[in-house]
N, C-alpha and C positions, 0 to 999 in steps of 0.2 A: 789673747787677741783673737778676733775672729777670723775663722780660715785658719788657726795655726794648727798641725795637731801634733801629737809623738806617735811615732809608730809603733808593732810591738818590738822592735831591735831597739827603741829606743830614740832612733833619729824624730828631730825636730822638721818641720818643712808645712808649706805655707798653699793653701788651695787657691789659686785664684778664685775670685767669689763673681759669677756673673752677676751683674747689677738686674737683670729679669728674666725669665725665660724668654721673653720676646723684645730683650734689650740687646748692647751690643753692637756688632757689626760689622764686617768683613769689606775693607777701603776695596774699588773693582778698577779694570783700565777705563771703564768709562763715567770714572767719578761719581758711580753712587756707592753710597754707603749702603752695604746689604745687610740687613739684621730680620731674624725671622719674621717680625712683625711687617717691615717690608717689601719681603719675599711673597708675604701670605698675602698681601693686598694687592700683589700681580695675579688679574685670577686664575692664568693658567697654572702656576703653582699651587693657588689654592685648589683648583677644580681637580687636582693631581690627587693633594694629599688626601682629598675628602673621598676622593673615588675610591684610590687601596686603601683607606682606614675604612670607612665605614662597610666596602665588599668583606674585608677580615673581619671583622666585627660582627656582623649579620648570619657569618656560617655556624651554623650548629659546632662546637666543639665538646661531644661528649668523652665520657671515659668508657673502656670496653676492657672487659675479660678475654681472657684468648681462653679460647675450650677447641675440643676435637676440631680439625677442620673447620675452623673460622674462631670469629668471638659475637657476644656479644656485651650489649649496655651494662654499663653494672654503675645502675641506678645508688645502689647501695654505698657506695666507695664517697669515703669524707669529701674528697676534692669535685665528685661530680658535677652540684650543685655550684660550688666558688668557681667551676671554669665555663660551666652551662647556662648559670642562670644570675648568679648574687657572686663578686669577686670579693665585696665586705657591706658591710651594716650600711654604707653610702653609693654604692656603684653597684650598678648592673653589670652584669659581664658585656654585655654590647657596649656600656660608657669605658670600661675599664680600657679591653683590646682598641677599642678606638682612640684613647690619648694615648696609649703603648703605642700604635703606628704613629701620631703622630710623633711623636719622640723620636721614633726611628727614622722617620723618611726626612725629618729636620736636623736631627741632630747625631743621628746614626746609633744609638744608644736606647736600651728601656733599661728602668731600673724598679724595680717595684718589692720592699718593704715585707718579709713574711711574718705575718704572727701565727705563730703556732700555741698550742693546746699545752695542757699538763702533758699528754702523751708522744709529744715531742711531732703532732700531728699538724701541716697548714689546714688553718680554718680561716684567714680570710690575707688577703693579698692589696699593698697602699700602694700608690706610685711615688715617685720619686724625681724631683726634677733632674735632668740629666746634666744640664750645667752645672750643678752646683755638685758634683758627683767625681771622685777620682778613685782609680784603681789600682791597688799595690802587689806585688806577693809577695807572702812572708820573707820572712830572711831566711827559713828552711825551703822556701820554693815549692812547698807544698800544697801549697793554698793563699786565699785572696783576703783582702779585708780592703772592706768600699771605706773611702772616709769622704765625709756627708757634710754640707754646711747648711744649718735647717735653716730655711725662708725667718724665722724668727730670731738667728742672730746666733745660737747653740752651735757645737763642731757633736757631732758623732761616728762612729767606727764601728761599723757594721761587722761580724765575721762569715763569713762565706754562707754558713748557713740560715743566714736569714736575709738573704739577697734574692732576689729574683733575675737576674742580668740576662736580658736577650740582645745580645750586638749584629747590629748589622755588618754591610760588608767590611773587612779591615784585616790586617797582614800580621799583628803582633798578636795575635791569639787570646789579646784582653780587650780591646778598645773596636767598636768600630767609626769607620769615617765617617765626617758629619758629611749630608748629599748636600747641603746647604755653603758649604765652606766648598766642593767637589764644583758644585754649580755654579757658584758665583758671579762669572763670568756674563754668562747666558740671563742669570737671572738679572744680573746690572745692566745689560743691554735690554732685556723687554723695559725693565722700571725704566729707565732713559730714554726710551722711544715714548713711554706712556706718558711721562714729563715734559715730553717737546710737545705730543700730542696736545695736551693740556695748556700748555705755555700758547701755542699756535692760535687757537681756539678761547683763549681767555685773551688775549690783545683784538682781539676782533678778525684776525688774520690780518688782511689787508684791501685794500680798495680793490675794485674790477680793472679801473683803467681812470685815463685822466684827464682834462681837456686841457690842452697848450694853447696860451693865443699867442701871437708876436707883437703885439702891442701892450704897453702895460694898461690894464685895464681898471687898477685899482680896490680898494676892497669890497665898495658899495657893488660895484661893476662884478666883480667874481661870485660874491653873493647871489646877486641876481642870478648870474650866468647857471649857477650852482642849481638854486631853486627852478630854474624854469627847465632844466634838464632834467630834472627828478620828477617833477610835474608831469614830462609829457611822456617820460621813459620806464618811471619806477611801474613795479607791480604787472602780472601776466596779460592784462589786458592793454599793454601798452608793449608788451613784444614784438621786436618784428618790425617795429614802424619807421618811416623814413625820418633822418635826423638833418635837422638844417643850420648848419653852423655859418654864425658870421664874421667878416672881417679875420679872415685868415685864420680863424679858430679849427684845431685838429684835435680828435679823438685819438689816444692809444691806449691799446688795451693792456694790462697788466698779466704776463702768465703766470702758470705754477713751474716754479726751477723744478730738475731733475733730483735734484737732493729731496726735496717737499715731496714728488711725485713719489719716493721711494719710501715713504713714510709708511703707507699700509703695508708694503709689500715684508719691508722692516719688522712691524709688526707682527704679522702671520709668522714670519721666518721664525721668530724666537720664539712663538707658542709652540709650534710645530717643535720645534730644539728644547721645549721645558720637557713637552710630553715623550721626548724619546730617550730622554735622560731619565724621566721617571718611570718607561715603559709604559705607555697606556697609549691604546690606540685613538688619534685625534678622532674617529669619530663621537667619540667618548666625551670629548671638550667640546663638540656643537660645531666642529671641522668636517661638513661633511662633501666636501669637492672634488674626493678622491672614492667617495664612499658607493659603494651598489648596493643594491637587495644580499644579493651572494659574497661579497668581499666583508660584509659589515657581521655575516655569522660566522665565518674564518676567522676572523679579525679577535673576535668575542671569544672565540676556543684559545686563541694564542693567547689573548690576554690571561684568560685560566692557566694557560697551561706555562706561560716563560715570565707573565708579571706574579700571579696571584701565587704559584705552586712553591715558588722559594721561598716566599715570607710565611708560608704556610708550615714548611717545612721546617723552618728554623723557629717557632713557635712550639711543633712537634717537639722538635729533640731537646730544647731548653727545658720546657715545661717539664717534660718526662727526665731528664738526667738531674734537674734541681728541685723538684714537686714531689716525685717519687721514692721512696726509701728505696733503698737494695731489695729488701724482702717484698717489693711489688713489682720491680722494675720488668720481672720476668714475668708475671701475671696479666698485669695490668696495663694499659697506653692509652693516652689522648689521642685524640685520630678527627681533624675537621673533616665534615662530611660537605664533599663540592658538588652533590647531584645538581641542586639546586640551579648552579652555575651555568649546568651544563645541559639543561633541559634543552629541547629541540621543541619545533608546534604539537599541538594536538595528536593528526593524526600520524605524524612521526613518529611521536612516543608509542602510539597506542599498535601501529606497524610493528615496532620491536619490540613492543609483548608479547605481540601475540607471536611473533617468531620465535620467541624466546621460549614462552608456554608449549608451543608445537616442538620446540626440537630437546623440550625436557628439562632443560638448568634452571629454569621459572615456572613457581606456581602460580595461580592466581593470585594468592594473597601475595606474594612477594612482590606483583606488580600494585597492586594494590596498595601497599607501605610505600610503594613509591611515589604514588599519587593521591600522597597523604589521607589514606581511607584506613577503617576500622578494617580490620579482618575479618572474615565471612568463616561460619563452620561448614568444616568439610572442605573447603577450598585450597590445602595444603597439601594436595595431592602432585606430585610429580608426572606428566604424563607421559605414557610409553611413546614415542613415538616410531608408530612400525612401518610408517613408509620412509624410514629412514635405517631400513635395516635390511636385510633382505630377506625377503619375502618366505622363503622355507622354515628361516629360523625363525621370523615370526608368529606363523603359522606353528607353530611346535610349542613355542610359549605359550599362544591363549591355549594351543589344547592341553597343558598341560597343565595351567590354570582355569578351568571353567568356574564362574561364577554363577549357578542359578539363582535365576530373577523370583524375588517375593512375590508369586501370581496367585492375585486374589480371585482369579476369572468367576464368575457366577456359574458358568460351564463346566466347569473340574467339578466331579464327582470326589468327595469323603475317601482318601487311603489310596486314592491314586498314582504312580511317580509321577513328580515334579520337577524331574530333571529336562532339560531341555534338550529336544532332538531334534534339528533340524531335519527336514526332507531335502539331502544333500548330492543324493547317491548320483544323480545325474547332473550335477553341475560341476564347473571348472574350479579350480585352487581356486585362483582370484576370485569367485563369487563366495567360494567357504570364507575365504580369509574377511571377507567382507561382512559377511554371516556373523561370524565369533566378534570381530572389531567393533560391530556397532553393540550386540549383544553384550560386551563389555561395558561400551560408554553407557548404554544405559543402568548397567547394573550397579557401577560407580557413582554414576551423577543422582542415581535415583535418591544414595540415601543423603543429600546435600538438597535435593527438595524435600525430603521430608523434612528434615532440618528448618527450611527457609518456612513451610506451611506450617509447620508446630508454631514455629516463631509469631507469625503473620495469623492465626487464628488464636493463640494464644494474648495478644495485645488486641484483638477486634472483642473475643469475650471481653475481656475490663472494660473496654471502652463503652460495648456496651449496653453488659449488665449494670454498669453502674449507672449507663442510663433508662435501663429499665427500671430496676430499682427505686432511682428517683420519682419515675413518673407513677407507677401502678402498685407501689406497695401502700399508698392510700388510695388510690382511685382504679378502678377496672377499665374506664376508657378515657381515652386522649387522641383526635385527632391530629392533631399535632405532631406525632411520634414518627407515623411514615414518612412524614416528610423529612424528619430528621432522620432518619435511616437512610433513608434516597440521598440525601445528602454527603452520608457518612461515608455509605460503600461508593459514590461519584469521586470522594479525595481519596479514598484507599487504594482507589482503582490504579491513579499512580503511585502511591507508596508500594505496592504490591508489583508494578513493573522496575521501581528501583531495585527494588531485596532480589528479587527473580532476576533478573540481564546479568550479575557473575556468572551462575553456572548457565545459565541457557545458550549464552557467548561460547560460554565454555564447550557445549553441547555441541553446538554449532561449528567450530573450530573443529573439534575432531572429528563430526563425522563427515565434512567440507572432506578432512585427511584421509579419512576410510575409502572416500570415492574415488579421489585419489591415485588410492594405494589400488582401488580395484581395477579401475580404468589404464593404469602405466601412466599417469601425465601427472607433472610436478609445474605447479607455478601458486601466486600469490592468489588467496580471498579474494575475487574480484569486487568490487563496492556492489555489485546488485542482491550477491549473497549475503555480504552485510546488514542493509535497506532488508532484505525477506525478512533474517531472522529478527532485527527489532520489530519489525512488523509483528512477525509470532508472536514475538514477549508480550505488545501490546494488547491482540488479538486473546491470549490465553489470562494475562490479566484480567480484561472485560469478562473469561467466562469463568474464571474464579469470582472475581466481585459480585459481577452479576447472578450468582446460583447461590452465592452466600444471602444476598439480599432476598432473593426468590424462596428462599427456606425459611428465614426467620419473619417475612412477609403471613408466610403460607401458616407458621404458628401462631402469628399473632388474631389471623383471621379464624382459627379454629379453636383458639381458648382464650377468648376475651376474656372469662373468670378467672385467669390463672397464669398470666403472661412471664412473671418470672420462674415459674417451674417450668415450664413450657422451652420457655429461651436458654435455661442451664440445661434441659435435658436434650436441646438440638446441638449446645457447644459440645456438652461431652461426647454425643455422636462425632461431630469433627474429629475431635484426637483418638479418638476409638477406632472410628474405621474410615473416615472420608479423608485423610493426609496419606494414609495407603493408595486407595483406590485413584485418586488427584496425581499421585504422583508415578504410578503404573502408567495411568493414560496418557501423562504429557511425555513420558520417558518415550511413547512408544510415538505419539505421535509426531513431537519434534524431529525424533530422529525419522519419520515416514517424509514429512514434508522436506526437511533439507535436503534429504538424499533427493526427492524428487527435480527439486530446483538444481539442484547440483548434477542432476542428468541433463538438465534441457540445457544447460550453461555449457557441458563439456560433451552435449554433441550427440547423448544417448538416444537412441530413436523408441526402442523398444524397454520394457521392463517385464519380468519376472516377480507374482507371490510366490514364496516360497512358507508355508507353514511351519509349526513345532511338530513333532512325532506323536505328539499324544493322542490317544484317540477319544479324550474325555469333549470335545469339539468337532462335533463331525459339521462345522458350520467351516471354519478354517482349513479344514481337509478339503470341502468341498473346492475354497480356492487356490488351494496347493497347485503350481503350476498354471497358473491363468495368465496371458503374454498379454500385454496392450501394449498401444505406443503413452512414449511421456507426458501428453496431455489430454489421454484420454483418462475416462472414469474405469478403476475395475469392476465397480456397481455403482449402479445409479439409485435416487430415490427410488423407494416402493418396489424394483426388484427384490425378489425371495431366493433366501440364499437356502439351499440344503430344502428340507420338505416345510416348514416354518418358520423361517426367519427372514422380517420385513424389513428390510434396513428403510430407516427415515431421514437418512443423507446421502449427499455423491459418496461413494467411497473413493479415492484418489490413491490411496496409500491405508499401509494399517494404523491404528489399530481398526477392525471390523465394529467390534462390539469393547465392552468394559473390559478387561483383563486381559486382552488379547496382546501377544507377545508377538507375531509374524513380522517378518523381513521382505526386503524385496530387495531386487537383484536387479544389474543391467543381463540383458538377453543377448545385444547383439555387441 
C-alpha cells in the first residue's frame, strides 16, 4: 500500500501522503483555507520567501582549509564545486539552496538525497519534497532513518547517511516547525482582506448616492430622470455644476462605512505582520513610510545580521556535521562569505582601506580581493605604520634596517659607496625620522614599479612589434603607421594610469603618513590630497606614454630601411635600463611632490633640501641646505646649479636631475 512502510524494529505504520507540495491546507479563524499555494499568492509571503532564498542562494558558499593563522579556499576538496557551483548534473548551487529555503521558510524542513562515489565520497546532492518525508530513530536511538514517499507512488528508507536534513526552528531535536502552519493565522487574515478586496471591486462596489422623489414617478419617468442626471453631471467637465431637481426630488449621497474605510489600513497591518514573522525589514517589501536614507542602511545590517546569519548558520553546521567525514571535519569547513551583504558606498569602502592599509592588518592586495580585483605584484606588502608607534622606537627600526636605493645617477663616479647619507647633523629627530620614512617608501615601492613597467613595456613590445612586423617586413615605408602609434600610446596612456594608481595610492598614503608623523598632527587624507595624487598618476602616465612614443617616433625617422631592428633594439633598451632609471625618477619625485602638498595643506611655511653624503654630485651638495617657503621654486629654469649645470625646469622638489635621491624637510 502506498505510504505504508516497516521499519528497521520491524513495526508497520503508515506516512500520511501530502496530495502536493503546494496542496493541502491549514482551516484559519478567518475561513480561509491556508495551503502553500495560497500563502505564496499573498505577495507578501511571497516577496518574504523570495527575498531569504534567493539573498542565501546568491552568497558564495566555498569550502576552506584551516592552515596557520587563518584558512584558505581549497578549490581542491570533492564538495567544493557541489556547494559552490553544480549541487548535481541538473542544479546549480544558486537553484539548489533556493528551493532548500523554500522548503524551509514553508514548511520548516530541507531534505535533500546524497549520492556518493565508490569511495563512500558526496558527489552530487537531490532534494527531496518535505511533505512526503518522516523522521524515525532507530530502535537503538542511535540514529535516524528518513522514510520517503516518492512523487511516483514507491515508499523508500533512506539511512542517516544518505540524507542531507537541515531543520529549521523546532523543539524535538528531529523535526522543525512548518512557519506556514506557525503563521497561519496572519496569513488567512491578509488572504481574506485580499478576497473582500476583490469581492468589493468585482461587484462594482456600489453607487455614489441616489436620487429620491416623493412622488411615484414611474419607470419611463426614472429612466429619464436617470439619463438626464448622468448627461449634465457624469465626467470632469461637468464637476462642480449646480444641480436642479424637480418636484420634490432629493439627492443623497452614499458613504464609505467605517468597516470599508478600514480595508487598506487591514491590509498594510498584515503585510507589515507577514514581514515580521519572517524578519525582513518592510522596506524590503516596497513599505517605505517608516523608511529614511539612514534607518534604510541599519535596517539592511539588521537584516544580515538577526534574518540572514541564522539560516546561514544552520546551513554551516548541517552541511559540515553531514557532508564532511570525521577525517575532514577538523581540516576543512564551509563558511558563506557575507561581504558582499555588507558593502557600504564607494568612498566608504575605499576610507576603510585605506585605514586599514595605514594602520598595517591590510595589504593592498587584500583590499583589492575585496573589490573583486586581480592582485598586483609586489602589493602584498604590510606596511609599517610608524606614526602609530612612537617615534624613538620607530626611529631605531629604520636605522636598523636601512634599505639603499638602486641609484643609477649619471653623476656617481665607477667603485664609489652607494650607501645613503643623509646630510643630517644639523637637523631635528622628526626631520631624520622623516628622512629614513620616505627613503623607505621609496625603496619599497620602487621595486612594484618596476614590476608594473616591465609588465606595461613588455605588452606595448607585442603589441607593437607585431605591428611593425606586419607593416615593414615587406615594405620600408607606410605613412599610415604614425598615426597608428599616435593612436596606440593615446589608449595606453590610460591603461598605464590604471596598472600605476595601486602603488602610487599606495605612495601617496604613506608619505601623506610620513608628514604626518614629522609634523606631530594626526587626522584623515583630506580629498585635495587625494585629487593631487590622481592628478600625478595622470600627469606621470602622459610622460611615460608620451617618451615611449617620442622614442619609437625618433626610430622610425632615423631608419626607414630597417624599422623592425630599429624598434626590437629600442624595446630591449626598455627592460635593460629605462624600467630602472623610470622608476628611480618617479619614486623620488612622487614622494617630492606629495610631501610638498602635504606641507601647504598642514600649514608648513618653510622647507628644507636636504642631500645624500656622497660627494660623487657636487650639483646636490651645492643644494644641501637651501630654505624656501612651500610655494616657492628651489631653482628656476635656466638657473645654473654648481659651475655647469643648467637646469631646464622649475625645480619645486627633487629629484634635481636623473638619479637623484634628495629629501626635503619642513624647516619651520
Amino acid at each position: 500500500m502506498k505510504g505504508e512502510f516497516r521499519s528497521s524494529d520491524g513495526e508497520r505504520f503508515t506516512l500520511k501522503d501530502g496530495s502536493s507540495i503546494f496542496g493541502g491546507g491549514t482551516n484559519t479563524n478567518s475561513g480561509v483555507n491556508v495551503s502553500e499555494s495560497r500563502a505564496m499568492q499573498l505577495t507578501a509571503v511571497y516577496a518574504c520567501v523570495r527575498i531569504l532564498s534567493e539573498t542565501v542562494a546568491h552568497l558564495p558558499f566555498p569550502v576552506y582549509k584551516r592552515v596557520n593563522h587563518g584558512k584558505e579556499k581549497a578549490t581542491d576538496h570533492h564538495l567544493y564545486n557541489i556547494l559552490q557551483s553544480r549541487a548535481n548534473p541538473h542544479m546549480t548551487a544558486f537553484n539548489f539552496r533556493e528551493t532548500a529555503m523554500n522548503h524551509l521558510l514553508l514548511r520548516g524542513n530541507f531534505y535533500a538525497e546524497i549520492e556518493r562515489d565508490e569511495a563512500n565520497r558526496p558527489k552530487a546532492l537531490w532534494p527531496l519534497r518535505p511533505d512526503k518525508m518522516d523522521v524515525k530513530r532507530t530502535r537503538d536511538d542511535r540514529g535516524l532513518e528518513y522514510y520517503y514517499v516518492d512523487p511516483d507512488g514507491g515508499n523508500k528508507i533512506f539511512p542517516n547517511h544518505l540524507i542531507l536534513h537541515i531543520p529549521g526552528m523546532g523543539f524535538d531535536g528531529l523535526l522543525g516547525y512548518s512557519p506556514l502552519t506557525l503563521a497561519r493565522e496572519a496569513i488567512g487574515m491578509g488572504v481574506a482582506a485580499e478576497k473582500y478586496g476583490a469581492s468589493f471591486y468585482k461587484n462594482g462596489g456600489r453607487p455614489s448616492g441616489v436620487l429620491e422623489s416623493p412622488q411615484a414617478i414611474g419607470d419611463e419617468g426614472a429612466t429619464r430622470m436617470q439619463e438626464d442626471w448622468e448627461r449634465l453631471h457624469d465626467g470632469l467637465e461637468n464637476k462642480h455644476r449646480v444641480a436642479l431637481l424637480e418636484q420634490g426630488t432629493t439627492y443623497r449621497e452614499i458613504g464609505v462605512t467605517p468597516d470599508e474605510a478600514q480595508f487598506l489600513s487591514t491590509r498594510k497591518f498584515q503585510t507589515e505582520e507577514i514581514a515580521r514573522f519572517f524578519r525582513v525589514p518592510p522596506h524590503m517589501l516596497g513599505d517605505l513610510e517608516r523608511a529614511t536614507f539612514s534607518n534604510i542602511e541599519q535596517q539592511s545590517i539588521d537584516f544580515v545580521t538577526h534574518s540572514i546569519t541564522p539560516w546561514i548558520k544552520r546551513w554551516e553546521q548541517n552541511v559540515h556535521m553531514q557532508l564532511f567525514g570525521q577525517g575532514t571535519q577538523k581540516t576543512h569547513f564551509p563558511e558563506f562569505v557575507l561581504e558582499g551583504l555588507l558593502r557600504g558606498d564607494t568612498e566608504s569602502r575605499y576610507n576603510a582601506y585605506s585605514k586599514a592599509i595605514q594602520d598595517g592588518w591590510m595589504s593592498p592586495n587584500d583590499a583589492r580581493e575585496k573589490e573583486n580585483k586581480n592582485h598586483v605584484d609586489g602589493l602584498d606588502i604590510y606596511r609599517f605604520p610608524v606614526n602609530m608607534v612612537p617615534a624613538d622606537k620607530a626611529y631605531e627600526r629604520m636605522e636598523q634596517q636601512p634599505t639603499p636605493p638602486d641609484n643609477n645617477s649619471p653623476f656617481e663616479q665607477e667603485g664609489e659607496d652607494r650607501s645613503i647619507k643623509y646630510h643630517t647633523q644639523q637637523l631635528k629627530p622628526a626631520q631624520k625620522r622623516a628622512i629614513h620614512y620616505r627613503s623607505n617608501i621609496r625603496d619599497s615601492n620602487k621595486k612594484i614599479i618596476r614590476s608594473t613597467l616591465k609588465r606595461i613595456f613588455e605588452r606595448e613590445e607585442k603589441d607593437v612589434m607585431a605591428k611593425v612586423k606586419d607593416t615593414f617586413e615587406e615594405r620600408n615605408v607606410d605613412e599610415t603607421f604614425a598615426s597608428w602609434l599616435s593612436d596606440y600610446y593615446g589608449e595606453e596612456r590610460e591603461t598605464i594610469e590604471q596598472e600605476m594608481a595601486p602603488v602610487m595610492e599606495s605612495i601617496g598614503t604613506q608619505v601623506y603618513a610620513s608628514v604626518q608623523d614629522e609634523l606631530g598632527t594626526a587626522s584623515d587624507m583630506p580629498t585635495s590630497v587625494q585629487d593631487f595624487i590622481q592628478d600625478y598618476i595622470q600627469g606621470m602616465a602622459k610622460r611615460i606614454s608620451g617618451n615611449s612614443f617620442s622614442r619609437l617616433i625618433t626610430q622610425l625617422e632615423n631608419n626607414p630601411d630597417d624599422v623592425v631592428s630599429a624598434f626590437q633594439g629600442e624595446f630591449n633598451h626598455w627592460q635593460e635600463n629605462r624600467i630602472d632609471s623610470v622608476a628611480d625618477e618617479e619614486t623620488v619625485r612622487s614622494s617630492g611632490a606629495i610631501t610638498t602638498t602635504a606641507f601647504v595643506l598642514l600649514g608648513v611655511v618653510t622647507m628644507r633640501w636636504v642631500s645624500q653624503g656622497s660627494e660623487s654630485c657636487p650639483y646636490c651638495q651645492e643644494m644641501n641646505g637651501t630654505v624656501v617657503g612651500v610655494n616657492q621654486k628651489f631653482v628656476n629654469s635656466g638657473d645654473t646649479v654648481g659651475e655647469d649645470f643648467v637646469t631646464s625646469n622649475d625645480v619645486g622638489h627633487p629629484p634635481l636631475h636623473g638619479g637623484c635621491i634628495c629629501e626635503i624637510v619642513a624647516e619651520d
